[in-house]
Backbone as CSV, one residue per row, in Angstrom:
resi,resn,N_x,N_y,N_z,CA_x,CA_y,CA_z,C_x,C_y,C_z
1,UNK,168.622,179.363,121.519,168.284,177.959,121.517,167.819,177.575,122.922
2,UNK,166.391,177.020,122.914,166.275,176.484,124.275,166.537,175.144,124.581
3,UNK,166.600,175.367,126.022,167.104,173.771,126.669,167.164,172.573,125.908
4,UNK,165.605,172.737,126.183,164.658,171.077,125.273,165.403,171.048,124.183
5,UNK,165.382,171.801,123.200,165.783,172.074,121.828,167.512,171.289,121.854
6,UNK,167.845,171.571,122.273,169.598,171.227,122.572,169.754,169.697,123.114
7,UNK,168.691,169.274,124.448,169.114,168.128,124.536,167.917,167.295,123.377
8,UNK,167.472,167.343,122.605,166.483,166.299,121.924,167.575,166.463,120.600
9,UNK,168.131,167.778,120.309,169.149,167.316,118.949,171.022,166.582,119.999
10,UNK,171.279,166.269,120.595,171.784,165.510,120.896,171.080,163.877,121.431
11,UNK,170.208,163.911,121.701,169.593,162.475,121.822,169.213,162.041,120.723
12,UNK,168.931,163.006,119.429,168.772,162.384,118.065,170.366,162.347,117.223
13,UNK,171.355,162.673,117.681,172.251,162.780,116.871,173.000,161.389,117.518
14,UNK,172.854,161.247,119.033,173.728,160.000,119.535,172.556,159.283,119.089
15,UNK,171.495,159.199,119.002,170.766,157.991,118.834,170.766,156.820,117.313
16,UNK,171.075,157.825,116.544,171.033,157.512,114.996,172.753,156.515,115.072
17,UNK,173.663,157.119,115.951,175.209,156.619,115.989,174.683,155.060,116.793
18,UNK,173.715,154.973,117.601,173.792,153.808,118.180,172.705,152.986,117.795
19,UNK,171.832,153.538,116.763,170.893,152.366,115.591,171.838,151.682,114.711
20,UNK,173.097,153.141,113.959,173.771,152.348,113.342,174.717,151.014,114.092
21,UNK,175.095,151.657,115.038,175.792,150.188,115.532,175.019,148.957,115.688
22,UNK,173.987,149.187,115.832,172.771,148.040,116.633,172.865,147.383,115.367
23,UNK,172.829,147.481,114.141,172.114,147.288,112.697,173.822,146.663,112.276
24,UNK,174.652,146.820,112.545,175.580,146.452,112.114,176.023,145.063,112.570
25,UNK,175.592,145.352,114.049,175.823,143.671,115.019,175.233,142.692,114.368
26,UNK,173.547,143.457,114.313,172.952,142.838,113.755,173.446,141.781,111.823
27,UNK,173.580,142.866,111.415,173.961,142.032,110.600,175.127,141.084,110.874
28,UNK,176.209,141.405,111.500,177.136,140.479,111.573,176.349,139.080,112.304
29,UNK,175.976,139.323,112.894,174.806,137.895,113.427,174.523,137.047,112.491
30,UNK,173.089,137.856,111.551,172.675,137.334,110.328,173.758,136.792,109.711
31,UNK,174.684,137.143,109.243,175.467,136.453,108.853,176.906,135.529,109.131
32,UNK,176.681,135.218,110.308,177.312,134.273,110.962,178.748,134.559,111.350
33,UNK,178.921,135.676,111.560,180.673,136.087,112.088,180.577,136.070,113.562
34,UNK,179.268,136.382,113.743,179.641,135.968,115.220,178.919,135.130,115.771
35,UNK,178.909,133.827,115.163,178.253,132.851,115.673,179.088,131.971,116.591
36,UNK,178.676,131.641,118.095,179.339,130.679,119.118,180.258,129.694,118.548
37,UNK,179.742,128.929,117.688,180.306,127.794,117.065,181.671,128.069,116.333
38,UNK,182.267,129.367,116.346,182.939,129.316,115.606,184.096,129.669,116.788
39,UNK,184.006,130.320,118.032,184.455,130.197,119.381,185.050,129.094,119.593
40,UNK,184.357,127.906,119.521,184.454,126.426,119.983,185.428,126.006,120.715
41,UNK,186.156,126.214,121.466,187.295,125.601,121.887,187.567,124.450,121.343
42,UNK,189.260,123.694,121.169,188.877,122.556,120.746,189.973,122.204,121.656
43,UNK,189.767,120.675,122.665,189.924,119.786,123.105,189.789,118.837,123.512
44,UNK,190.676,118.178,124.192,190.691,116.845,124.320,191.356,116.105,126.159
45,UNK,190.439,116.266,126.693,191.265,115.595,128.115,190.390,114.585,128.892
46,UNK,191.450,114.159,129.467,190.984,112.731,130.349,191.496,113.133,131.595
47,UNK,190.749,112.625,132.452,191.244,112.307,133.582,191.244,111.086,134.578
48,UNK,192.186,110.999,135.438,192.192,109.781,136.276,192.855,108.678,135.989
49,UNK,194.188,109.106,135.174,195.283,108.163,135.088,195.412,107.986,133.299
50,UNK,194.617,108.885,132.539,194.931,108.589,131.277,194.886,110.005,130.470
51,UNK,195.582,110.157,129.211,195.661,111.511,129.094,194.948,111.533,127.499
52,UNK,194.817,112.295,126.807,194.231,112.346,125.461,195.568,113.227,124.964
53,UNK,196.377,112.378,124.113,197.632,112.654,123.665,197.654,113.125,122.060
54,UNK,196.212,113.147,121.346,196.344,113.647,120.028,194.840,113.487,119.665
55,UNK,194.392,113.933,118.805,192.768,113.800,118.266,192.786,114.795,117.145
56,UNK,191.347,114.612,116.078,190.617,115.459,115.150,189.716,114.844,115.053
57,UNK,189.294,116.046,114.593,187.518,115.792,114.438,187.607,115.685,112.409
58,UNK,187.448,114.765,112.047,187.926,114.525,110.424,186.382,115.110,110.038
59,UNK,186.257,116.095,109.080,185.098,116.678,108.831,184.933,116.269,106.929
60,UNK,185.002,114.821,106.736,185.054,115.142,105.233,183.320,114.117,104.995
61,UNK,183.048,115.064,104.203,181.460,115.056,104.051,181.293,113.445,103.962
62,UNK,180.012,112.835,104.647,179.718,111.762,104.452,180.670,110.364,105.150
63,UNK,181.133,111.125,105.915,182.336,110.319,106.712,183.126,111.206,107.803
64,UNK,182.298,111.457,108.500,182.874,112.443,109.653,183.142,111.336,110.428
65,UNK,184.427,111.362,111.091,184.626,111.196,112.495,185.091,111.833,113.329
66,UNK,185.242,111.279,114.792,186.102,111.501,116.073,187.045,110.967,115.989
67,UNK,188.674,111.035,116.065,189.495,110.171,116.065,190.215,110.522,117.388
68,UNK,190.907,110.185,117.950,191.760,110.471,119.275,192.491,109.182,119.293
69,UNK,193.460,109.961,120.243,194.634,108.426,120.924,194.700,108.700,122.438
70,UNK,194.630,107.602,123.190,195.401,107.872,124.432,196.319,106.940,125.033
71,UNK,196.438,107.948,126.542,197.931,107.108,126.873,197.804,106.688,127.888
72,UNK,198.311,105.635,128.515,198.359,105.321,130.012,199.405,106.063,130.733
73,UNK,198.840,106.520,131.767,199.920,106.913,132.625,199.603,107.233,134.418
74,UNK,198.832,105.679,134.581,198.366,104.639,135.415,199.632,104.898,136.617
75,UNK,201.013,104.693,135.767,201.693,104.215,136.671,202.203,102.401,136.764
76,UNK,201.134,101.830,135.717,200.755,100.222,136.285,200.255,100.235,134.701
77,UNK,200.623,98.377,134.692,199.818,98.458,133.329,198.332,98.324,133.026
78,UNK,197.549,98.499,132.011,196.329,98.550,132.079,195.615,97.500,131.221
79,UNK,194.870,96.486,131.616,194.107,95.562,130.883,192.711,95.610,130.990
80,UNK,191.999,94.972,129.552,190.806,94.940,129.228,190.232,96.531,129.453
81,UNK,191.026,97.445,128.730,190.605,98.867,128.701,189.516,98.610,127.741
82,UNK,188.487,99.633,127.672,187.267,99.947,126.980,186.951,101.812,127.134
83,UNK,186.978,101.642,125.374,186.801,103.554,125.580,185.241,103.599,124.771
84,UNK,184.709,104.290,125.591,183.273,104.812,124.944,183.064,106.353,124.897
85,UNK,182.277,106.820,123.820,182.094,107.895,123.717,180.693,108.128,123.416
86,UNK,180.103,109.168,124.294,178.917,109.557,124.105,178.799,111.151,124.069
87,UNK,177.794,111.649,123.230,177.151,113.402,122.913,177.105,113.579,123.759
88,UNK,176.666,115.082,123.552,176.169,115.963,124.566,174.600,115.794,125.648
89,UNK,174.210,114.843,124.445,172.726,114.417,125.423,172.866,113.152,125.741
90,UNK,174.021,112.628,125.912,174.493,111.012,126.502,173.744,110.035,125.961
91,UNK,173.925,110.484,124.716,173.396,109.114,123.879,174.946,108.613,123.070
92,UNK,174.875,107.210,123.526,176.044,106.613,123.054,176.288,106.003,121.422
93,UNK,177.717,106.852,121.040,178.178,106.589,119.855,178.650,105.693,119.924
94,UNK,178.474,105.106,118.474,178.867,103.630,118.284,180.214,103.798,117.474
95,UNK,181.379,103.179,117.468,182.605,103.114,117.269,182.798,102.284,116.015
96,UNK,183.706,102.370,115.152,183.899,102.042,113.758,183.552,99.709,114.165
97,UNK,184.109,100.367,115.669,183.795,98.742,116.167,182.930,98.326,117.289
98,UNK,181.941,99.336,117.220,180.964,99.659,118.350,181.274,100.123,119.906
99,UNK,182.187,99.579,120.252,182.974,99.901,121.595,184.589,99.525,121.802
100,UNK,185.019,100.293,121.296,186.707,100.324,121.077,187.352,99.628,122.255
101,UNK,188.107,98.164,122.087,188.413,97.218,123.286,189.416,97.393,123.375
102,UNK,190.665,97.899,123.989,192.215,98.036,123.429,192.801,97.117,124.249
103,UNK,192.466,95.753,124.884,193.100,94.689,125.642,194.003,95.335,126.531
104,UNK,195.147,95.471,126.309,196.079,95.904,127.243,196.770,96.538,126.963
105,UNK,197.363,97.975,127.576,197.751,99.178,127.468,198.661,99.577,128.557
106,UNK,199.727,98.847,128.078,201.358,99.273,128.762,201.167,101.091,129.327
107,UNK,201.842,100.818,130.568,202.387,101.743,131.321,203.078,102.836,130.439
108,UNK,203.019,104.090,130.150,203.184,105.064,129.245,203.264,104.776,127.909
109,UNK,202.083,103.707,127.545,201.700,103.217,125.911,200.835,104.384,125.418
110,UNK,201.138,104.449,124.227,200.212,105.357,123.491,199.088,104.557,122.969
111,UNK,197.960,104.681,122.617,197.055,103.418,122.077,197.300,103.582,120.643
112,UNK,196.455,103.259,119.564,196.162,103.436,118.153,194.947,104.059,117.904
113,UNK,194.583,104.401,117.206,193.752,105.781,117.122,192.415,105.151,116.910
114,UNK,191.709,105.722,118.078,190.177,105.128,118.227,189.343,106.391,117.271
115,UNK,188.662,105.520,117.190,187.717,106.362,116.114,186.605,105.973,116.181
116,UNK,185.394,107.110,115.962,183.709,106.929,116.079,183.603,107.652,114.628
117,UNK,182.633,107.090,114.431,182.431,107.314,112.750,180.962,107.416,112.788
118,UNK,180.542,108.021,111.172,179.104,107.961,111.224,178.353,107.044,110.776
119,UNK,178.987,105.308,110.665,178.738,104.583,110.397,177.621,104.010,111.244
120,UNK,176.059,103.814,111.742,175.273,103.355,112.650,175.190,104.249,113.841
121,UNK,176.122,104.965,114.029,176.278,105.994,115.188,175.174,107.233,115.694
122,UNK,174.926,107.267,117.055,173.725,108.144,117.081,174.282,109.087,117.546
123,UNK,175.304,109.528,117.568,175.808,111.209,117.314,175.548,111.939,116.434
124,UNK,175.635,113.215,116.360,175.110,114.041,115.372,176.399,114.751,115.405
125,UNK,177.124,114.316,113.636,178.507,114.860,113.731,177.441,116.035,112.513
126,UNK,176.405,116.803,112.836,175.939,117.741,111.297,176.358,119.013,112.673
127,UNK,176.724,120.184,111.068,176.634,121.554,112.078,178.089,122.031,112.613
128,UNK,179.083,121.420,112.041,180.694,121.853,111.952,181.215,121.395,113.283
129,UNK,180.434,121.229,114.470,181.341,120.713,115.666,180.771,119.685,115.917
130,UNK,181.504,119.260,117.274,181.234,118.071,118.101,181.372,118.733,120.032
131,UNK,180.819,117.896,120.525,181.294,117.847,121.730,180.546,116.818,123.064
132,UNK,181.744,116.302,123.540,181.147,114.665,123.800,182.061,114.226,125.164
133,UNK,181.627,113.122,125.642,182.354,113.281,126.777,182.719,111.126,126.254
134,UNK,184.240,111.123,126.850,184.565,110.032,126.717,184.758,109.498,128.394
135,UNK,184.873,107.999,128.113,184.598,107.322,129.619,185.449,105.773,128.987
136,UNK,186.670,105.900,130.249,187.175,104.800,129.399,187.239,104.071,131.144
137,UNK,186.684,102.315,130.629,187.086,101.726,131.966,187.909,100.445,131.721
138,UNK,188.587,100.744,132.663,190.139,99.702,132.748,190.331,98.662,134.347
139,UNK,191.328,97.996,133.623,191.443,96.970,135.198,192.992,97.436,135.339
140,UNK,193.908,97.863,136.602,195.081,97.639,136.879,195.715,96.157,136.323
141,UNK,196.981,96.002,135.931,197.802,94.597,135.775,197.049,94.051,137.239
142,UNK,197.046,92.747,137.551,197.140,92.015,138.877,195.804,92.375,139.749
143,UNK,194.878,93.192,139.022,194.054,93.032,139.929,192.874,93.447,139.558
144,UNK,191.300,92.757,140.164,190.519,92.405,139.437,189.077,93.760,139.472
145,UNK,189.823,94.649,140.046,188.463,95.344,140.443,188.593,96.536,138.690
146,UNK,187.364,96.848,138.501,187.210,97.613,137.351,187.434,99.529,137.807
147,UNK,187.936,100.186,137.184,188.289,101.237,137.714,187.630,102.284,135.948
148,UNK,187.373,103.471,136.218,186.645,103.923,134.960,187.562,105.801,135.432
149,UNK,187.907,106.201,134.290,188.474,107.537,134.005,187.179,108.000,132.614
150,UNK,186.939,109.122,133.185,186.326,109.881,132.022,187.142,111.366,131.656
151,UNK,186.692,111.966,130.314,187.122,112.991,130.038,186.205,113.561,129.387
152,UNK,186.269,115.260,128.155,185.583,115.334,127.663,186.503,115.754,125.920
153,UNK,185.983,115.706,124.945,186.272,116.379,123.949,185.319,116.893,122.726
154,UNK,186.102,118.238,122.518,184.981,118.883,121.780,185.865,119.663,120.567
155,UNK,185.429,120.375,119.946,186.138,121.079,118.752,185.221,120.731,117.580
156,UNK,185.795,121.789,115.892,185.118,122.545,114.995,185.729,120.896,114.319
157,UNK,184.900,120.396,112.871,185.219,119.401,112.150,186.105,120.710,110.991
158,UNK,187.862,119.390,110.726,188.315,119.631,109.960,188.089,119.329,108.582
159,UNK,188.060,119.760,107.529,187.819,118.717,106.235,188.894,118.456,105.612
């Protein structure tokens, strides 16, 4: 057996082992096992004095929302809070009440569960996830200057 002969039937014998693998990825692709979206991390955080203490992404057809709660933990109490949420391309979602007002939000208060819906909303809850960044701005008790905490949250819709 010469040289050539020996290494071209090992470059055809590993080569056929690593089409099949190629063809296999491949299909797993095509068919969506290994698609990113299914990776997704899912959370929920704030920062700058407020925390994101619970959320889902409610995935039931024709009525998707965002729901979340948060909490103060300011230190101080918090008035004329306002939570907004906008996509990934900062176009702002509109809220079951266009811009969720929660008046005032006691010092380690939990809020009531804000929610963006697909009611008028220019989010795009299609495509099993979300991911969005929230921006909530608040006044300290006693004093008049406006102060703003943002966060982000993202995750797969439940149904």
């Amino acid at each position: 057996m010469k040289k050539g002969q020996a290494a071209m039937e090992f470059l055809m014998t590993y080569g056929w082992a690593i089409l099949v693998v190629l063809a296999a990825i491949g299909a797993l692709a095509y068919f969506g096992v290994l698609s990113p979206d299914r990776f997704m991390p899912s959370k929920c955080m704030i920062s700058g004095g407020f925390s994101c203490v619970e959320y889902k992404m409610d995935g039931t057809v024709g009525a998707e929302q965002v729901r979340f709660y948060i909490q103060n933990n300011l230190g101080a109490d918090a008035r004329t809070v306002d939570v907004s949420l906008f996509n990934s391309q900062n176009s702002y979602c509109a809220g079951n009440n266009t811009n969720v007002n929660l008046t005032t939000l006691m010092n380690g208060q939990k809020s009531d569960a804000i929610v963006f819906g697909t009611d008028g909303t220019n989010c795009d809850f299609t495509g099993g996830s979300f991911k969005g960044n929230i921006i909530v701005t608040y006044q300290k008790a006693d004093e008049t200057e406006t102060h703003t905490a943002s966060g982000s949250i993202s995750g797969r819709f439940e149904s």
